[in-house]
C-alpha positions as CSV (number, residue, x, y, z in Angstrom):
1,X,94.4,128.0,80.8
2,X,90.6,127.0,80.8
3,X,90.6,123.3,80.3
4,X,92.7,119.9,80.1
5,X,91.1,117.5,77.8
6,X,91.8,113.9,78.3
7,X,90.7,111.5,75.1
8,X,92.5,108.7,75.0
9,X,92.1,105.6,77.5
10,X,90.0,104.6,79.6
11,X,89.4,107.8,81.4
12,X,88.0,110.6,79.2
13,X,86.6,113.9,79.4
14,X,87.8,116.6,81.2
15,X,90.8,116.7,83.9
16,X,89.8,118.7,86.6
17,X,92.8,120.4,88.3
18,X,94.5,117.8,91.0
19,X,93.1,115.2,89.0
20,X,94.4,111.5,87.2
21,X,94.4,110.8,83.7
22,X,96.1,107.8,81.8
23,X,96.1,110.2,78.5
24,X,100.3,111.0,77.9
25,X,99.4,113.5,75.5
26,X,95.8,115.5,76.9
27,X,95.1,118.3,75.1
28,X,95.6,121.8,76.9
29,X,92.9,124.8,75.8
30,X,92.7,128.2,77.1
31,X,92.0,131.9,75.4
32,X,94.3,134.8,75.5
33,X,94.8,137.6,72.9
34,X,94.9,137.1,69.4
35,X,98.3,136.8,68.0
36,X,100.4,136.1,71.4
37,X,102.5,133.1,71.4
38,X,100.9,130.9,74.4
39,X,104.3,129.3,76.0
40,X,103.6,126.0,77.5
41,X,105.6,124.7,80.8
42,X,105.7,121.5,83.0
43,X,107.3,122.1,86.3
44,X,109.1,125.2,84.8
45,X,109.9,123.4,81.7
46,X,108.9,124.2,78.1
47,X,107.0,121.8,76.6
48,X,105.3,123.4,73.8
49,X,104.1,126.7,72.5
50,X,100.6,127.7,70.6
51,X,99.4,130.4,68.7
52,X,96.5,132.3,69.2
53,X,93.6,132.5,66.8
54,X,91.6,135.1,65.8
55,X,89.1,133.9,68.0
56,X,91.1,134.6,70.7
57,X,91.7,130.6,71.3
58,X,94.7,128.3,71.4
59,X,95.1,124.4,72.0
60,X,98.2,122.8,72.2
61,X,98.5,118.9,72.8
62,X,102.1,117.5,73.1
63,X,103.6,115.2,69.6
64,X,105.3,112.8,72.3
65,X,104.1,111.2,75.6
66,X,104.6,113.0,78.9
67,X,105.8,110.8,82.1
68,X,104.1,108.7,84.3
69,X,103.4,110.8,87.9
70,X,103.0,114.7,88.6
71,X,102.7,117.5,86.1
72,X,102.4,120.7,87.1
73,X,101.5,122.8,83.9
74,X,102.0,126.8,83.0
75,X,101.8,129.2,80.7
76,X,103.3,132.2,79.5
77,X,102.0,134.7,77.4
78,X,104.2,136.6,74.7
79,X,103.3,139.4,72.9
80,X,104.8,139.7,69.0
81,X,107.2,142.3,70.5
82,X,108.5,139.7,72.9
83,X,107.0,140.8,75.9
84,X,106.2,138.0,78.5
85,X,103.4,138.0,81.0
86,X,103.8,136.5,84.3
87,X,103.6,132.2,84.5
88,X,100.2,131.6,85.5
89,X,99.2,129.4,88.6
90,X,99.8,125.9,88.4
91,X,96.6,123.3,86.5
92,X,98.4,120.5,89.0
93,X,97.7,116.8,87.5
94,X,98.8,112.9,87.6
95,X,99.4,110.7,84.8
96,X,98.9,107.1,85.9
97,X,98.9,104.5,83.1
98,X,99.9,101.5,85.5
99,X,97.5,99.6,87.5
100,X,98.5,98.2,90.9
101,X,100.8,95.5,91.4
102,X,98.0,92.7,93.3
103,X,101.8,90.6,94.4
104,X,101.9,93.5,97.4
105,X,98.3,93.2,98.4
106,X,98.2,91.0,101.8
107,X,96.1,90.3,104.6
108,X,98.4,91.0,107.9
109,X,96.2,90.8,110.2
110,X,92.7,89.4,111.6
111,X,91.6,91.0,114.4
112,X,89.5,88.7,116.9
113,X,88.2,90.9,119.9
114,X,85.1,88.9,120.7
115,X,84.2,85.8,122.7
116,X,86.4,83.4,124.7
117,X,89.4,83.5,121.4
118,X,90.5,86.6,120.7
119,X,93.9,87.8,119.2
120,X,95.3,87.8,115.8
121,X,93.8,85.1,113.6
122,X,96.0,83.0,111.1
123,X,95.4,82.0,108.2
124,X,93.4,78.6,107.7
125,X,92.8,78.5,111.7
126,X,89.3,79.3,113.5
127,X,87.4,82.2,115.3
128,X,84.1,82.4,117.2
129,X,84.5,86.7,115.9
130,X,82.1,87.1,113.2
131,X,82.8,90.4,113.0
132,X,87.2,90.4,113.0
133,X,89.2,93.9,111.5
134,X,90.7,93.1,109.1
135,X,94.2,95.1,108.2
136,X,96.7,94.6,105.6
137,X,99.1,95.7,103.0
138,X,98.9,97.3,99.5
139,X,100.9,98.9,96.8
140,X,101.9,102.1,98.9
141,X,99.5,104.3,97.0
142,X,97.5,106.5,99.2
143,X,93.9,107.0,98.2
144,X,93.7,104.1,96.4
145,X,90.9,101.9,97.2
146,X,91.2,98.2,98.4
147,X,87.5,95.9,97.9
148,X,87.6,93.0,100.3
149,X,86.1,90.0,98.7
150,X,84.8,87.1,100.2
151,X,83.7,83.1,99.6
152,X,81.3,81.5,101.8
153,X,79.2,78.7,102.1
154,X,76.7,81.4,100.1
155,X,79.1,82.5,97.0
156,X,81.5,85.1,96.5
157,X,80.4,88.9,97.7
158,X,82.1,92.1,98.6
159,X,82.6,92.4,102.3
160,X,83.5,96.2,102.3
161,X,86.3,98.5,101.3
162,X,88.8,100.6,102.9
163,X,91.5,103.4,101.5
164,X,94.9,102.8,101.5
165,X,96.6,105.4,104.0
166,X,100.0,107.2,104.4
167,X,101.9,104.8,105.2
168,X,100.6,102.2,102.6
169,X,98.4,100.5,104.6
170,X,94.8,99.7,105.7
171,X,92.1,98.5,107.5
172,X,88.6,97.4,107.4
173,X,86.3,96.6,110.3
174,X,83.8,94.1,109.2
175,X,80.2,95.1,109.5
176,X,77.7,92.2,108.4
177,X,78.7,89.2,110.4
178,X,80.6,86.4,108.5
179,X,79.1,83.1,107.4
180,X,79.4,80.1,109.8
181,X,82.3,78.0,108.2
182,X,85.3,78.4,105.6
183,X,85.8,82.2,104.4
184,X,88.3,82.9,102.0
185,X,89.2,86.1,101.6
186,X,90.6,88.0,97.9
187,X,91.5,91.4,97.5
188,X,91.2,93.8,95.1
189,X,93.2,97.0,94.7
190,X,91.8,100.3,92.7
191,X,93.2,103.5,91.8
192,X,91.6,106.6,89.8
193,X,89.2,105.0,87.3
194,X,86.5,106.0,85.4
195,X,84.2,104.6,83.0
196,X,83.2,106.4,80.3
197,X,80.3,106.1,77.5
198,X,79.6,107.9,74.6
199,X,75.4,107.3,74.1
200,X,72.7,106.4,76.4
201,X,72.3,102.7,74.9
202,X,73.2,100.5,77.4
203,X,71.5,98.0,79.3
204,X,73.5,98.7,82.3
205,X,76.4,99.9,83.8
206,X,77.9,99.9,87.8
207,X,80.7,101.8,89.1
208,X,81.3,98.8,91.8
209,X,82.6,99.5,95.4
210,X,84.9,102.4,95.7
211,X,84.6,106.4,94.7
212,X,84.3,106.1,90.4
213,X,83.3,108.3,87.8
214,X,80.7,107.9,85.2
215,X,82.7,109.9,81.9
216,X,79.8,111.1,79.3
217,X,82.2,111.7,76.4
218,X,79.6,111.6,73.7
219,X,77.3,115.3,72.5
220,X,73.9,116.2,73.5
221,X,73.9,112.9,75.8
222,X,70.7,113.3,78.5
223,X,71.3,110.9,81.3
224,X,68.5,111.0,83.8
225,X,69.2,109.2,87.0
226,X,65.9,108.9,88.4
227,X,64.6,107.8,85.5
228,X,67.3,104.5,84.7
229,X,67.2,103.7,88.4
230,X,69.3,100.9,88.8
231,X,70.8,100.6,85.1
232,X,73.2,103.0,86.5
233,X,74.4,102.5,90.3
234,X,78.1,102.6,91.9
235,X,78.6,106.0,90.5
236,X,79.6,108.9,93.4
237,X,81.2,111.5,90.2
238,X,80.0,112.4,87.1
239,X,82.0,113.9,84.6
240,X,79.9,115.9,81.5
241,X,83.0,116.1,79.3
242,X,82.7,118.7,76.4
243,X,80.1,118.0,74.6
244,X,77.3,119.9,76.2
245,X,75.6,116.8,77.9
246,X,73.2,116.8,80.2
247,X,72.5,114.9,83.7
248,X,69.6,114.9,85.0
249,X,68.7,113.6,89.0
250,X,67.1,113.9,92.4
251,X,67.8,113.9,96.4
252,X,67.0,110.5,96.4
253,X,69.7,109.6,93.2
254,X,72.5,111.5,95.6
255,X,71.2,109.6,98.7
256,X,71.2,106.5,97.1
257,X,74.4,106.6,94.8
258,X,76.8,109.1,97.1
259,X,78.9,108.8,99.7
260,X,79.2,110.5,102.7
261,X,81.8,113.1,103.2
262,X,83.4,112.3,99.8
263,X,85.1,115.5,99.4
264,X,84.4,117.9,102.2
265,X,83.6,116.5,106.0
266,X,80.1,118.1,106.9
267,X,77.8,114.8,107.2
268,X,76.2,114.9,104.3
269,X,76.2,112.3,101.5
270,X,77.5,113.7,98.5
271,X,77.9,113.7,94.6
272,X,80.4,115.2,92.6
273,X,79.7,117.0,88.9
274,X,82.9,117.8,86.9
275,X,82.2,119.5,83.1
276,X,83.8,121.9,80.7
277,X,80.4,123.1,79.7
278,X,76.5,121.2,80.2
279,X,73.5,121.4,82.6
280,X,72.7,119.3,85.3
281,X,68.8,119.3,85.3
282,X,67.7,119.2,89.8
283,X,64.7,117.3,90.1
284,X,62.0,117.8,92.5
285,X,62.2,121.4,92.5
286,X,62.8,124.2,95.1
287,X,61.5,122.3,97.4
288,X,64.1,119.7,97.3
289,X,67.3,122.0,96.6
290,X,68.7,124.8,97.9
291,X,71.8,127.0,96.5
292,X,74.2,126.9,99.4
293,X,77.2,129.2,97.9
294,X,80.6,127.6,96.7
295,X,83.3,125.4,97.7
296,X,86.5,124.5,96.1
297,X,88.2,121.6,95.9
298,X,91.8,120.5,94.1
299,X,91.6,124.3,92.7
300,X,87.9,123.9,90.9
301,X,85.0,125.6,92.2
302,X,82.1,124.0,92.7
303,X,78.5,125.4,93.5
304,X,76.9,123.3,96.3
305,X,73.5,122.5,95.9
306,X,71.8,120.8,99.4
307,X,68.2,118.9,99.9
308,X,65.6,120.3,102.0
309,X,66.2,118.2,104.8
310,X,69.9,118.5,104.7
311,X,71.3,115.3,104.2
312,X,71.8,114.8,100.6
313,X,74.8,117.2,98.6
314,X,75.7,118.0,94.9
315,X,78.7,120.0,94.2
316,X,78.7,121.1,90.3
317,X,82.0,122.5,89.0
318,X,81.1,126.3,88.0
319,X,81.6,126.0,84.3
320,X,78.3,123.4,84.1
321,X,74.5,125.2,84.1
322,X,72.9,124.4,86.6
323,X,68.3,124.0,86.9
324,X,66.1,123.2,89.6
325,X,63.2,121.7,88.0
């Protein structure tokens, strides 16, 4: 199987394997020989079958809508004499159409380890710790992300984020100092979003606090990243889709819109490029990127492209061109 498309909701393009869509009935594409029947399984299950064209192509998308949760999808080739091939490995996926319950989000705790009050911190008492860690409670979902938001005497900003763990909870250690006075804290609890567009007219768009993809699921878009500058921010993965799209972008875009050990631990800040087909145009040329091999990660391989000075890194999924301009 070569691709998964998702193109409903608000998460569109293409599903990289390991991946969330909110799409019950994506569309499944691959290529085998002309005339097979293309058997279509979900955790051993038949789901579907497809024929395949002249072309040597088949798609198959579903008539009724999958379940919420893990698929695991394969396929199983058969011949018009009713031979089968082997199942093929597993294009792992979630389908998560419900957004977190906000009732179980809680502060539990405020950590005061500074000055002469320290200890936990209640709720609507005082403490001389301007920087307290903060820990609390969420829907259960690890890897979701949970935005701490607070009001001061100044307005209402985001104080930082932190990922839900194992056990369903998490923690944030507060950084820039809080504002003399009342502080009200809000949360805000996020799971697998994207945002997607379909033209480059728009005045501007921002991903927010947390890792979130920027979906291109119009044709022949060019998005140049160093050339909108802050009309696009909060952005860490870009998805091309299928429409041969192009992204275009420089050290300093990854350095300023990445995040650091996003998807493999090694230091660097990172950005992530997901496509069934594309470029992705490297500004600043050869002396600003350097091809450092491949990677993979959640079964896609992606090559990983690295700054001269070693801080800034772009993994592109194989199936996207890739320039250094």
């Amino acid at each position: 199987m070569d691709s998964v498309i998702d193109d409903a909701g608000d998460i569109m393009g293409t599903l990289a394997s390991g991946g969330v869509t909110d799409d019950r009935q994506p569309e499944f594409q691959g290529q085998g020989t002309p005339g097979d029947t293309i058997l279509i399984r979900d955790h051993g299950v038949e789901i579907g079958q497809a024929i395949v064209d002249e072309d040597g192509q088949w798609a198959f998308t579903p008539s009724t809508d999958m379940s919420e949760g893990h698929h695991a999808i394969t396929i199983v080739a058969r011949d018009p004499a009713d031979n089968e091939s082997e199942p093929s490995g597993p294009f792992n996926f979630e389908i998560d159409v419900t957004p977190p319950n906000a009732s179980k989000l809680a502060i539990t705790g405020v950590l005061d380890t500074a000055g002469g009050i320290t200890g936990n911190v209640a709720a609507g008492k005082t403490t001389d710790d301007t920087r307290p860690l903060l820990t609390g409670t969420s829907t259960g979902q690890p890897g979701h992300t949970v935005t701490v938001m607070v009001r001061d005497s100044t307005g209402t900003h985001a104080l930082g984020e932190a990922v839900v763990g194992d056990n369903g909870q998490w923690s944030l250690q507060v950084i820039s100092p809080l504002a003399a006075g009342l502080n009200t804290f809000t949360l805000v609890e996020k799971d697998a979003a994207g945002i997607r567009i379909n033209s480059g007219d728009f005045a501007r768009i921002d991903g927010g606090l947390g890792i979130d993809t920027l979906v291109m699921d119009g044709k022949a878009m060019h998005i140049d990243l160093s050339a909108l500058g802050a009309k696009v921010q909060g952005f860490e993965k870009f998805d091309l889709g299928t429409g041969g799209n192009t992204l275009a972008l420089s050290a300093h875009d990854v350095l300023a819109g990445g995040a650091r050990d996003m998807v493999t631990t090694d230091g660097k800040v990172q950005m992530l490029v997901n496509g069934a087909n594309g470029d992705v145009n490297l500004l600043g040329g050869n002396d600003s990127w350097t091809l450092g091999g491949n990677t993979t990660v959640g079964d896609v391989t992606y090559s990983v492209y690295t700054n001269l000075a070693g801080t800034a890194e772009l993994l592109v999924e194989d199936k996207v061109h890739v320039t250094i301009l």
